[in-house]
C-alpha positions as CSV (number, residue, x, y, z in Angstrom):
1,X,-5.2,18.7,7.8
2,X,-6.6,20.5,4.7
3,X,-8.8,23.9,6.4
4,X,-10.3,26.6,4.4
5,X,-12.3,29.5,5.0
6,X,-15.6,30.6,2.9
7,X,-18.0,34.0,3.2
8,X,-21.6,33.9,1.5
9,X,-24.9,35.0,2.9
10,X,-25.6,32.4,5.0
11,X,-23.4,30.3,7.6
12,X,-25.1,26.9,5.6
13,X,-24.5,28.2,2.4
14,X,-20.4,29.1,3.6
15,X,-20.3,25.6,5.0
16,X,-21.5,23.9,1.7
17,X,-18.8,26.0,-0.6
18,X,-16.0,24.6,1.7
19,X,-17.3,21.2,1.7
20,X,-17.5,21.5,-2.0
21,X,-13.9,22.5,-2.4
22,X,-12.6,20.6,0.1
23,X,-14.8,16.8,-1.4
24,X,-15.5,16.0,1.9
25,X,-19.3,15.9,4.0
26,X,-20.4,17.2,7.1
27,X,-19.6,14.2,8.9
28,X,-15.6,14.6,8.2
29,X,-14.9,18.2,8.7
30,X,-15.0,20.6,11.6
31,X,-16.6,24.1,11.9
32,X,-15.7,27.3,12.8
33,X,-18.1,29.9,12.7
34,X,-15.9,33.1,12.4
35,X,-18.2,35.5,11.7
36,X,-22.5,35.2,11.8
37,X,-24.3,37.3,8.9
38,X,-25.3,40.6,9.3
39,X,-27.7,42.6,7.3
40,X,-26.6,45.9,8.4
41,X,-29.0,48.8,8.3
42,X,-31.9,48.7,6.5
43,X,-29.7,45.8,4.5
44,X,-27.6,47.9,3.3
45,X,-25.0,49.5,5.1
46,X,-23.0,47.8,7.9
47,X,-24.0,44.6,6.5
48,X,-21.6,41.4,6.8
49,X,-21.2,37.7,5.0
50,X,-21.3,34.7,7.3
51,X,-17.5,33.4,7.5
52,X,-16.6,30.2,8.7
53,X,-13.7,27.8,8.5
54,X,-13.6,23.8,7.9
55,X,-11.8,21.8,8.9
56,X,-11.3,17.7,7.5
57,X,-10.7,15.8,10.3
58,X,-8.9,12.3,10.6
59,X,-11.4,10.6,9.2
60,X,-11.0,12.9,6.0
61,X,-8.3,10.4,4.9
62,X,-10.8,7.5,4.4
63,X,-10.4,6.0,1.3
64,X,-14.2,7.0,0.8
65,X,-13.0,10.5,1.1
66,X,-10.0,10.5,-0.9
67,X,-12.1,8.8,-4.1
68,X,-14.6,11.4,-3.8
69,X,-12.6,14.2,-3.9
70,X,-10.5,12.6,-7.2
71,X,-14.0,12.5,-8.8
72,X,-14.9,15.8,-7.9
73,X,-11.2,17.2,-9.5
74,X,-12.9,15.3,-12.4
75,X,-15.9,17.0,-12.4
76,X,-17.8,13.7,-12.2
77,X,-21.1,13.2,-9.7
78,X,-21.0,10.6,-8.1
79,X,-21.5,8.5,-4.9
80,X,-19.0,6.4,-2.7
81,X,-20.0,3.9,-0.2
82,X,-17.0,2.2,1.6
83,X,-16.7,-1.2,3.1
84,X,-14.1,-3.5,4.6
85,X,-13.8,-6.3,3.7
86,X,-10.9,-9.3,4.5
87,X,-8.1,-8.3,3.4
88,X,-9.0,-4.7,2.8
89,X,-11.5,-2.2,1.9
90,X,-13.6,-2.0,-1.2
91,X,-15.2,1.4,-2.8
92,X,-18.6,1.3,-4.7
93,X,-19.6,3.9,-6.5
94,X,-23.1,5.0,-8.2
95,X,-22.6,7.6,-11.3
96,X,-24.7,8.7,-14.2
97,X,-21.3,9.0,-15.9
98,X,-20.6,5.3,-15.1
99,X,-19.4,3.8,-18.9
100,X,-17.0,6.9,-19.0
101,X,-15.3,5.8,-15.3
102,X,-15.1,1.9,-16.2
103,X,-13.7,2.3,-19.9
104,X,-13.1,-0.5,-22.6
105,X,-13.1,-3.3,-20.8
106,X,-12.3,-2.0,-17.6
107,X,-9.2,-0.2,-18.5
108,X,-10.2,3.3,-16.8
109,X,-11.4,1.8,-13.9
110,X,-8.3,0.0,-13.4
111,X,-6.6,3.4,-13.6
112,X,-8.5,4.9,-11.4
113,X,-8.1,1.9,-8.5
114,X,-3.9,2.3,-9.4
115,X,-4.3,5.6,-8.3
116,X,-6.2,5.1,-5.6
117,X,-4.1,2.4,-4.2
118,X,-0.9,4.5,-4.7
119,X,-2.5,8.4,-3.1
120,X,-4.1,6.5,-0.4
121,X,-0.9,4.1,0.8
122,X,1.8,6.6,-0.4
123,X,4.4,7.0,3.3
124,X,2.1,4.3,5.4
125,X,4.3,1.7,7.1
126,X,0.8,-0.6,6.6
127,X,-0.4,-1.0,3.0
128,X,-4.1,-0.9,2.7
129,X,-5.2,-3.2,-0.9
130,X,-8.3,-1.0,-2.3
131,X,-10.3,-2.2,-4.6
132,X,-13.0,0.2,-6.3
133,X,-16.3,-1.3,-8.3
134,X,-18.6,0.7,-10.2
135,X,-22.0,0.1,-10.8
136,X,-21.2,-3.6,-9.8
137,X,-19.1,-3.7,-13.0
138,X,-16.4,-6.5,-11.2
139,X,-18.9,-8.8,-10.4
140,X,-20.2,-8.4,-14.3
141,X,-16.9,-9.1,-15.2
142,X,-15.6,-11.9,-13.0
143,X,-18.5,-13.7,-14.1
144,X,-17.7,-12.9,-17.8
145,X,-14.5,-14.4,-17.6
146,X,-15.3,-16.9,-15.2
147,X,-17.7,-18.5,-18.7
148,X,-14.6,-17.9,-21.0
149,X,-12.2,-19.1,-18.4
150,X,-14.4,-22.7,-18.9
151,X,-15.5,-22.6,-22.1
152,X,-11.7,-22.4,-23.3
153,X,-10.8,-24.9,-20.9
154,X,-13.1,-27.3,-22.6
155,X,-11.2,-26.5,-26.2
156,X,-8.2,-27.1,-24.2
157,X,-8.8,-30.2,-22.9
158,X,-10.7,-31.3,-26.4
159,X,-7.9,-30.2,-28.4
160,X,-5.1,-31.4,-25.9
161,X,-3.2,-28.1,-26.8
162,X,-2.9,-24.9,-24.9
163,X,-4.8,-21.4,-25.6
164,X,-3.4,-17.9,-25.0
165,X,-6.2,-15.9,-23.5
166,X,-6.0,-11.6,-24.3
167,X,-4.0,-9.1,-22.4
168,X,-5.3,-8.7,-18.6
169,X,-5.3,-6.7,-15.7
170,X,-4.2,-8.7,-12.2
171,X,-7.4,-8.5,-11.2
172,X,-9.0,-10.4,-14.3
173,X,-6.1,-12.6,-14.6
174,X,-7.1,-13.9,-10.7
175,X,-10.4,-14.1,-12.1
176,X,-9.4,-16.9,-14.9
177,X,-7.1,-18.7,-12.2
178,X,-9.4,-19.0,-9.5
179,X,-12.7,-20.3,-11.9
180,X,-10.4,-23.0,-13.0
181,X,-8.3,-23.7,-9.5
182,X,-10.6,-26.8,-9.2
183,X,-10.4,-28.3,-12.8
184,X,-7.5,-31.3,-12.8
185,X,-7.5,-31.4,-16.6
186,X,-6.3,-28.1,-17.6
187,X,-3.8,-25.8,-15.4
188,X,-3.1,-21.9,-16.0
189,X,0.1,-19.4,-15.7
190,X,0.7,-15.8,-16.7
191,X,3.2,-14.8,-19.8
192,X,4.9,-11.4,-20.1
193,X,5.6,-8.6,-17.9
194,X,4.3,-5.3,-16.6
195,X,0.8,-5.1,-15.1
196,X,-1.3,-6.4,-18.0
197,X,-0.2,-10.2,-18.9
198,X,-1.6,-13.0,-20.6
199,X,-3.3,-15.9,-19.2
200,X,-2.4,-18.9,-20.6
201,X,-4.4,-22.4,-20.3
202,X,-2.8,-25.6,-20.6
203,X,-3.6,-29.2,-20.4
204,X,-2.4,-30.3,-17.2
205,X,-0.2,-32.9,-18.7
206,X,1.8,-30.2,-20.9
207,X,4.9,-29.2,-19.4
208,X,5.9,-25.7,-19.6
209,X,8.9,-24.5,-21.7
210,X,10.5,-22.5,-19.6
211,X,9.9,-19.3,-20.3
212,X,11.4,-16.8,-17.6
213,X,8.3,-14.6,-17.9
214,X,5.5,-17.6,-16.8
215,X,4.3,-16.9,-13.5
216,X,1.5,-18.1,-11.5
217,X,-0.9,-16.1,-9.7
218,X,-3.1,-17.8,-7.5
């Protein structure tokens, strides 16, 4: 577990430097109080910092914990509040530099949740599928493309031929397929490789050509 020692004039004030370094609150860490402060005589001579060591406990390696301290190493302010959820756990975060962490269209908050995902499950036996919002940005988005998702499925089905949405994340690309799940006119599949791929909506009726790199996603 990651421990460090700090000296300043008080023991509160040692305490908050090591919390600072270490991106972790009172609630995660242990202290040691090595040494109490001493003003010596007449404040001068004999006098002595207050030393103490901290300590992250288990609970340091929430996911809560781990975001914060990334942020931190980015020199960003910034709250995390954790939650689970059903098939994982899911990281909200409040920050005046918000626009800067979610990027053009998403594309730096994706980055950030890759990362997460990886630091956070690298040697566990038991993945763990995080998912990080800011600012209530996914819910913006989903329903963003949730309207495009159906507005294009109504060209589809009016002009009885298929549309290739833009490049997308897995996470907006479950987005498109789940708004349109329900909708027996039109059906949708994924086209390319890597992590972002296109979505691709198709009259139901149109059979696919083959293409080794369609996939579905729902």
């Amino acid at each position: 577990m990651d421990s460090v020692e700090k000296e300043a004039k008080t023991v509160e004030e040692a305490v908050r430097l090591a919390l600072d370094e270490l991106g972790l609150t009172e609630e995660e860490v242990e202290v040691d109080v090595l040494a109490e402060p001493n003003k010596g005589f007449l404040g001068v001579v004999g006098s002595r910092p207050a030393k103490v060591r901290v300590t992250g406990d288990s609970s340091a390696l929430r996911p809560r914990s781990v975001l914060s301290k990334m942020l931190s190493l980015m020199n960003v302010d910034a709250t995390v509040e954790e939650d689970e959820t059903s098939d994982g756990i899911k990281l909200d975060v409040k920050s005046s530099d918000s626009a800067i962490l979610i990027g053009r269209k998403g594309k730096n908050l994706s980055a950030i949740q890759y990362l997460m995902n990886r630091m956070y499950n690298h040697g566990r036996l038991k993945r763990c599928r995080i998912v990080v919002d800011i600012e209530a940005y996914l819910e913006r988005r989903r329903r963003s493309l949730e309207d495009l998702a159906k507005r294009t499925a109504d060209k589809v089905k009016k002009d009885k031929r298929e549309v290739k949405l833009e490049v997308l994340n897995p996470q907006d690309r479950r987005s498109v397929h789940l708004a349109l799940q329900n909708d027996p006119a039109v059906r949708t599949y994924s086209v390319g490789t890597g992590t972002y791929r296109n979505v691709v909506i198709a009259p139901s009726s149109q059979q696919r050509n083959g293409n080794k790199n369609q996939q579905h996603e729902r």
